[in-house]
C-alpha positions in Angstrom: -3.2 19.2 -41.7 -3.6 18.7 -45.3 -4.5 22.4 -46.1 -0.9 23.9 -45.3 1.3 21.2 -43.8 4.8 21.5 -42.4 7.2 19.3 -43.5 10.3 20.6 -42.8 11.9 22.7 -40.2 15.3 25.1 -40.5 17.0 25.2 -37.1 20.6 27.1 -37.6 21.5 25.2 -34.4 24.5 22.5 -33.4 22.6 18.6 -33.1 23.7 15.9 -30.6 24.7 13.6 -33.4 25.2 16.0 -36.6 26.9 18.7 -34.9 26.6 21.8 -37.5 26.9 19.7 -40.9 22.8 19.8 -40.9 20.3 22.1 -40.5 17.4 20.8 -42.0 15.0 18.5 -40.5 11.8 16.7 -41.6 8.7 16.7 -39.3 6.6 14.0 -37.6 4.1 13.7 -40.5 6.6 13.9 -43.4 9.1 11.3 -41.5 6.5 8.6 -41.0 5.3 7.4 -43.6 8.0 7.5 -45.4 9.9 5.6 -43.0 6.7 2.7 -42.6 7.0 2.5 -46.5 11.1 2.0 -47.0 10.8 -1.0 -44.0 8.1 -2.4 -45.9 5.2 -1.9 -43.0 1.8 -2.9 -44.2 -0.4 -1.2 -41.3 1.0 1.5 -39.0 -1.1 1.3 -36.0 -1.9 4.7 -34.4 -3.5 6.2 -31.4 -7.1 8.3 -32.4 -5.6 11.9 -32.4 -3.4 11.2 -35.8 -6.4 10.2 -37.5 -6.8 14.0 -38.7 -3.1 13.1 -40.1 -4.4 10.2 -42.3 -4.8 12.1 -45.6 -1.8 13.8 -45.2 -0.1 10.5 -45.0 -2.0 8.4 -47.5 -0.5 12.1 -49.6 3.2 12.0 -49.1 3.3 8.4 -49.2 1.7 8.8 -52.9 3.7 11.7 -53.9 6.9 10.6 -52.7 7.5 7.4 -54.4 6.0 4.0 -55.7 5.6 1.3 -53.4 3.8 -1.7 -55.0 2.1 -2.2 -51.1 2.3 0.9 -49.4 1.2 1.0 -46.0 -1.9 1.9 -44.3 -2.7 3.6 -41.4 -4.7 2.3 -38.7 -6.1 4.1 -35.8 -7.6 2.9 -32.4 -8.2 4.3 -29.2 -5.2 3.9 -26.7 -5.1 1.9 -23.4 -5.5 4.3 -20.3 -5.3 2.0 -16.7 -6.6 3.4 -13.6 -3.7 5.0 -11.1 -1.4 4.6 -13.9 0.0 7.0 -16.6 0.7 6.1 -19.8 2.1 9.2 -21.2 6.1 8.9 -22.4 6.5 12.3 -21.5 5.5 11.9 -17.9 7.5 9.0 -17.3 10.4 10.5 -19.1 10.3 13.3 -16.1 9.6 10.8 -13.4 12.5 9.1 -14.3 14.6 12.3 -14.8 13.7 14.0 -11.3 14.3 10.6 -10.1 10.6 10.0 -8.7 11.2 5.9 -9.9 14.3 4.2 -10.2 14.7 4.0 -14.1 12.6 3.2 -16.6 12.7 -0.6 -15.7 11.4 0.5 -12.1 8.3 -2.5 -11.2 5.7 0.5 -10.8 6.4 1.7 -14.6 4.0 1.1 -17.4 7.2 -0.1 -19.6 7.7 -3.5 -21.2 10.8 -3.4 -18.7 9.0 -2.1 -15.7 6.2 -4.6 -16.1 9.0 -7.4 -16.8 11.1 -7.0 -13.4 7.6 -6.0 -11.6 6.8 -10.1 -12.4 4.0 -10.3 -14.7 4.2 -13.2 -17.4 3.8 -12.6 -21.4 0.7 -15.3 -20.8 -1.2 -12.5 -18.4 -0.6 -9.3 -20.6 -2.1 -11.5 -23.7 -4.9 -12.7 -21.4 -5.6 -9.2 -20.5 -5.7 -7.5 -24.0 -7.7 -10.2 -25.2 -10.3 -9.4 -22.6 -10.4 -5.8 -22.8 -10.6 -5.8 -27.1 -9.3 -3.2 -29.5 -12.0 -0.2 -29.4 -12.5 3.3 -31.5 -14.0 4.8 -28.3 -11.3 6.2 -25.3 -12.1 4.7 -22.3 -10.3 3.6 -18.9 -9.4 0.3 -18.0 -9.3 -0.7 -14.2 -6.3 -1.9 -13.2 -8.0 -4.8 -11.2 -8.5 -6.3 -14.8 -4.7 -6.6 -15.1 -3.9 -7.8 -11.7 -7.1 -10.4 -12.4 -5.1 -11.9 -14.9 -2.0 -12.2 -13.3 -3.2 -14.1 -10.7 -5.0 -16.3 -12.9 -1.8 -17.1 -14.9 0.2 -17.3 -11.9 -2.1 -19.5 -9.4 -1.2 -22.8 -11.1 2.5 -22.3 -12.3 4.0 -21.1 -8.9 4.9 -22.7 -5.3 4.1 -21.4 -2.1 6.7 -20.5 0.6 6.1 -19.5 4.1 7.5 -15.9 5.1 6.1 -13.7 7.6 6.6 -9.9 7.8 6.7 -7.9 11.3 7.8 -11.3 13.1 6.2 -11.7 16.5 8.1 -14.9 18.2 6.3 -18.2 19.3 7.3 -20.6 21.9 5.3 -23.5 22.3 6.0 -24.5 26.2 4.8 -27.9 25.7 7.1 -29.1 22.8 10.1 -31.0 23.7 13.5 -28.3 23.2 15.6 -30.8 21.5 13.0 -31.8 19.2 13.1 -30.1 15.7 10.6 -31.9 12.8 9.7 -31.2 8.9 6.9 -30.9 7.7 5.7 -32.1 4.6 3.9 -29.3 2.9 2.2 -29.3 -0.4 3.9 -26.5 -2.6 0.7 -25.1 -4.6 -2.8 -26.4 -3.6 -4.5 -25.7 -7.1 -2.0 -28.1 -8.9 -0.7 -31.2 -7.1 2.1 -31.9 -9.4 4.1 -29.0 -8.2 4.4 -31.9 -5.5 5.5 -31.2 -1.7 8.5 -29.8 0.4 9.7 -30.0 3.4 9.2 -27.3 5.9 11.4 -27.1 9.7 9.4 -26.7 12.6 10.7 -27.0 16.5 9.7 -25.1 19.8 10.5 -21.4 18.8 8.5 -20.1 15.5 7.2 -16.6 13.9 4.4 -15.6 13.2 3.1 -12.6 11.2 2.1 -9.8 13.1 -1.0 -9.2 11.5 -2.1 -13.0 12.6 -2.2 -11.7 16.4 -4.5 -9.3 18.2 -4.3 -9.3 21.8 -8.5 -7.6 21.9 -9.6 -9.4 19.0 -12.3 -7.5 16.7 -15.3 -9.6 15.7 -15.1 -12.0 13.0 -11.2 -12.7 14.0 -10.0 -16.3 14.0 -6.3 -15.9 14.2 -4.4 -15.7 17.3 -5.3 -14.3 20.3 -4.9 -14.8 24.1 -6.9 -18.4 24.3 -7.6 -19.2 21.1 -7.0 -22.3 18.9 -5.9 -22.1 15.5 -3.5 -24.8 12.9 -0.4 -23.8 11.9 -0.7 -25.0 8.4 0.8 -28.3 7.8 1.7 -28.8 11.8 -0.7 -28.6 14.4 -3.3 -27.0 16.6 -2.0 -24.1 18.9 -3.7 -22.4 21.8 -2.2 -18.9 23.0 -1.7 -19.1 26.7 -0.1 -15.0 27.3 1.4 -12.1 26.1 5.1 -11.4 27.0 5.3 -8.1 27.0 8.8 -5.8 26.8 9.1 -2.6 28.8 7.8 -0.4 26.5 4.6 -2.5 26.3 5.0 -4.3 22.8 5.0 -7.9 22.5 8.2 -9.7 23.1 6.5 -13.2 22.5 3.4 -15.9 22.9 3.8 -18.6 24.9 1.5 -21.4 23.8 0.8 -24.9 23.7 0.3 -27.5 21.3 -1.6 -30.8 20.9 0.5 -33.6 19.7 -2.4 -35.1 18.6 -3.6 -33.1 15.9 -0.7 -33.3 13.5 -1.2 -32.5 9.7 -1.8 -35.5 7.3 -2.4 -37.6 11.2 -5.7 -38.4 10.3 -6.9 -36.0 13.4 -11.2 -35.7 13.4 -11.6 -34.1 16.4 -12.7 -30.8 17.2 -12.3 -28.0 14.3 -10.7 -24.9 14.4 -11.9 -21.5 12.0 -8.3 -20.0 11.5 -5.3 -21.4 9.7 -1.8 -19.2 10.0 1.7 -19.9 8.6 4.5 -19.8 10.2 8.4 -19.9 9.7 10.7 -21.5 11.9 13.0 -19.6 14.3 16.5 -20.9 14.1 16.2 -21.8 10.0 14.6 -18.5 9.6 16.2 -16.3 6.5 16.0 -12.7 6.4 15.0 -11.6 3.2 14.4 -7.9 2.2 10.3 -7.0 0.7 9.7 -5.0 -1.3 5.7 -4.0 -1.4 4.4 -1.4 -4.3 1.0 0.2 -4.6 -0.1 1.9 -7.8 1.9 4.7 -8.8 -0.5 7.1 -8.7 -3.4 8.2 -6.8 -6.5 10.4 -7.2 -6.6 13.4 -4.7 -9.4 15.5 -3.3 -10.6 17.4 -6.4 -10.1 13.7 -8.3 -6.7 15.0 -10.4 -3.9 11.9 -11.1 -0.9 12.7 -8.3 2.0 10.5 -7.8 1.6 7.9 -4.7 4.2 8.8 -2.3 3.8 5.5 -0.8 4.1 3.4 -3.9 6.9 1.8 -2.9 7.4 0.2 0.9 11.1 -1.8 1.8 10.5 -4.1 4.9 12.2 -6.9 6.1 10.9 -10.3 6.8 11.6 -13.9 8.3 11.4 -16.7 5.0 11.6 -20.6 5.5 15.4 -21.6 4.8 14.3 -23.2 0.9 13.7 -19.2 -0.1 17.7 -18.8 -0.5 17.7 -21.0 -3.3 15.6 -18.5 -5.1 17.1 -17.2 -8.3 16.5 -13.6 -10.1 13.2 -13.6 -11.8 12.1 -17.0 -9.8 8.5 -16.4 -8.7 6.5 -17.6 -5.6 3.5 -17.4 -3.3 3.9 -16.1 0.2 1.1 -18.0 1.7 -1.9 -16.0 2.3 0.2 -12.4 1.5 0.5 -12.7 -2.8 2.5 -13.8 -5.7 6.8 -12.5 -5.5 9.1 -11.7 -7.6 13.2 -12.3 -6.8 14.6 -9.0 -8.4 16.8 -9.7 -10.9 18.7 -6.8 -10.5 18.9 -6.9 -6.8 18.8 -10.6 -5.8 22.3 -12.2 -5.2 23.1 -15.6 -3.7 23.5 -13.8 -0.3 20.9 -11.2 -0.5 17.1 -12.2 -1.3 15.2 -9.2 -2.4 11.5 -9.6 -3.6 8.7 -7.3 -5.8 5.3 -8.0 -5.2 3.7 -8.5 -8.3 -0.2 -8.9 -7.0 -2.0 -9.1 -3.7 -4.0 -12.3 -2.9 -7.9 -11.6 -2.4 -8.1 -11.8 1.4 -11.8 -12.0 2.7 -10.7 -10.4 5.8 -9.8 -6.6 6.2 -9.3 -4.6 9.1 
């Protein structure tokens, strides 16, 4: 670099901006420090590979003019995350052969992407802090990231009840004029997010992961005789399967015990699974929108983009979710922290990102 370096280059050719009034054009290494020096930058901070370029910049910097603090160049190893890529010039193309939706789409690695994707200034800091500034490249997994978003975000946001591929409930036993709320605390690790109130009458959803009609072992959710509490209402006991023609479920018909109402006091017998639920005639349709890494390893171990980074559903939302505004974040109890979109989210159309999974200690 410092042997024979380039520092300009002729190109006889029209420029975007210029047009033909220009044809010469100074380089990378002849540009920059320069440029750090005139907007008075005291340490230009640099990825490892322009170390090499260091004496050539401490050069021009010293031939060009006298600065009475010139700048100094810094170098450090850059952040690589695991199933994400960092490099500008791979996004750029991702975004040009429209494999994302701009460079603000929620699975970019952009200040913008990360932004709309929901994750707070507080969890970014949190995580550099953690991981440290190194000379040494390295990968970072991204479960590091996502460890600190959910630490930032467990005690800041509330909790709604939505449930995605809806499977209907009717309680048989609960009166069909009847409708109640429930009082339902809005985020269990801080109490001063304080409570809301929750409908609940004869005909509910559930989520159709929370029923198996041949349980597996180690399943406490619902299933044909089972027992479970709908959180913050009470016990219910599947009775049968009502099946459509085609052999999917059309509905559960269950039963309920009046007695074991949430917040009643109830000591009786105790039940191992707790479900949510949203209630059927309050019930919002709100639009889901669930992202996985961006990309994926394949069989010989390469980096490929995820073709399933990105999956739209649909699902059922208690009735207090249309007040959500762009960039308003929640918990869907027992599915992960949400984002409203803020380009997407109107007051008649709901759309949320997920921004991180919950732990669950249950997989199938």
């Amino acid at each position: 670099n410092k042997r024979d370096p380039v520092i300009y280059r002729i190109a006889h050719a029209p420029h975007h901006n210029t047009g033909d009034k220009w044809c010469i054009y100074p380089m990378y290494d002849f540009a920059h420090p320069i440029e750090d020096a005139i907007e008075g930058i005291t340490h230009s901070i640099c990825t490892l590979e322009f170390e090499d370029h260091r004496p050539l910049y401490d050069w021009v910097i010293k031939e060009v003019g006298k600065w009475e603090k010139p700048p100094r160049q810094i170098e450090f190893a850059r952040l690589n995350l695991t199933n994400t890529v960092m490099s500008k010039r791979y996004l750029k193309s991702m975004v040009e052969d429209g494999s994302v939706d701009g460079w603000d789409d929620p699975r970019m690695p952009t200040i913008a992407g990360i932004r709309r994707r929901g994750y707070t200034p507080e969890a970014v800091r949190d995580f550099c802090e953690r991981i440290g500034v190194s000379k040494a490249n390295s990968t970072v997994d991204v479960g590091v990231l996502e460890h600190c978003v959910r630490e930032d975000l467990k005690s800041k946001v509330e909790s709604r009840n939505v449930v995605e591929n809806p499977i209907k409930v009717v309680i048989t036993n609960y009166p069909e004029d009847l409708s109640e709320e429930m009082d339902i605390e809005n985020n269990r690790e801080n109490p001063e997010l304080g409570s809301r109130k929750v409908p609940f009458s004869r005909e509910l959803y559930v989520d159709g992961d929370d029923f198996m009609e041949v349980p597996v072992k180690k399943y406490f959710r619902l299933f044909p005789g089972n027992e479970v509490r709908f959180k913050g209402a009470y016990f219910i006991t599947c009775n049968e399967v009502v099946k459509n023609e085609d052999g999917s479920v059309k509905e559960l018909l269950c039963t309920y015990d009046p007695e074991t109402k949430s917040g009643s006091g109830f000591e009786g017998r105790k039940v191992k699974g707790t479900i949510h639920w949203v209630d059927a005639k309050t019930a919002v349709k709100i639009k889901i929108r669930n992202y996985d890494y961006l990309m994926v390893d394949d069989e010989n171990g390469e980096q490929k983009l995820n073709p399933d980074s990105l999956k739209e559903s649909f699902g059922y939302a208690e009735p207090s979710v249309m007040d959500a505004k762009p960039g308003e974040r929640f918990q869907f109890f027992r599915k992960g922290y949400y984002i409203a979109d803020e380009k997407l989210t109107t007051d008649d159309e709901k759309v949320f990102n997920k921004i991180v999974g919950l732990k669950s200690s249950w997989k199938k």
